[in-house]
N, C-alpha and C positions, 0 to 999 in steps of 0.2 A: 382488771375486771372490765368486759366490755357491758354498758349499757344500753347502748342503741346501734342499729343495725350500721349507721353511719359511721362507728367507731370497728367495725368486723373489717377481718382482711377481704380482700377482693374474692380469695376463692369461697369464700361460705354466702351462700347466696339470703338476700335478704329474707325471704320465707322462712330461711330454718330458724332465723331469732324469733320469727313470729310462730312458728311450733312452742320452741324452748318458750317461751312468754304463757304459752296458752297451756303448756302442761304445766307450768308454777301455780297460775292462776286456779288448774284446777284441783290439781292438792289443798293448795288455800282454801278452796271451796267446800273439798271435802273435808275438809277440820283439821289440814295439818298445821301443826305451830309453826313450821318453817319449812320452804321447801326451797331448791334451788335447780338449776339447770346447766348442761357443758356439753357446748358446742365441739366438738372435736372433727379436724381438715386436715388428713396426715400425708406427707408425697413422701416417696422413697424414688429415688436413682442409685442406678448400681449398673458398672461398668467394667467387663472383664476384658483384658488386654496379655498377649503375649508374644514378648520380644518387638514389641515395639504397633503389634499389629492388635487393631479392635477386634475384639472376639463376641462382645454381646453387648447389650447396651438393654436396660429395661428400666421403666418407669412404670409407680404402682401411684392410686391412689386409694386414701380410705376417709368417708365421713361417717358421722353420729352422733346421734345423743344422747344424754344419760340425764337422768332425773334423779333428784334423792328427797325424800321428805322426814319430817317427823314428826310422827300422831304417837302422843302421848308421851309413855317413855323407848320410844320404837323407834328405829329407823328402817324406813325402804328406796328400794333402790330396782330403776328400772331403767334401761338402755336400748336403743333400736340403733341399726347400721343402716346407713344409706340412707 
């Protein structure tokens, strides 16, 4: 579990801990019993080769965040990309 942005891998930049921080904060605010937050930094590589020769090479990436809370006996759940 990371706690501070000092503990984040390199690629998530420090802002997005302080998003994730500020939408827990504001669940909590809005009266949920518990809220929590997840950073997600995804890379994909993928490299097609035939007989010996490169044929494509691609890199993807993906970030976002997801929120969850619970107000009452409810749970919500809400995500943005990018």
């Amino acid at each position: 579990m990371v706690s501070s942005p000092h503990e984040m891998p390199v690629a998530v930049e420090p802002a997005a801990f302080d998003v994730a921080a500020a939408a827990v904060e504001a669940a909590l605010a809005a009266g949920a019993r518990y809220a929590d937050a997840r950073l997600v930094d995804r890379r994909h590589e993928a490299m097609t080769a035939r007989d010996g020769d490169v044929r494509s090479l691609s890199q993807t990436t993906a970030a976002g965040l997801g929120v969850r809370a619970l107000v009452g006996s409810s749970w919500g759940f809400a995500a943005l990309d990018e």
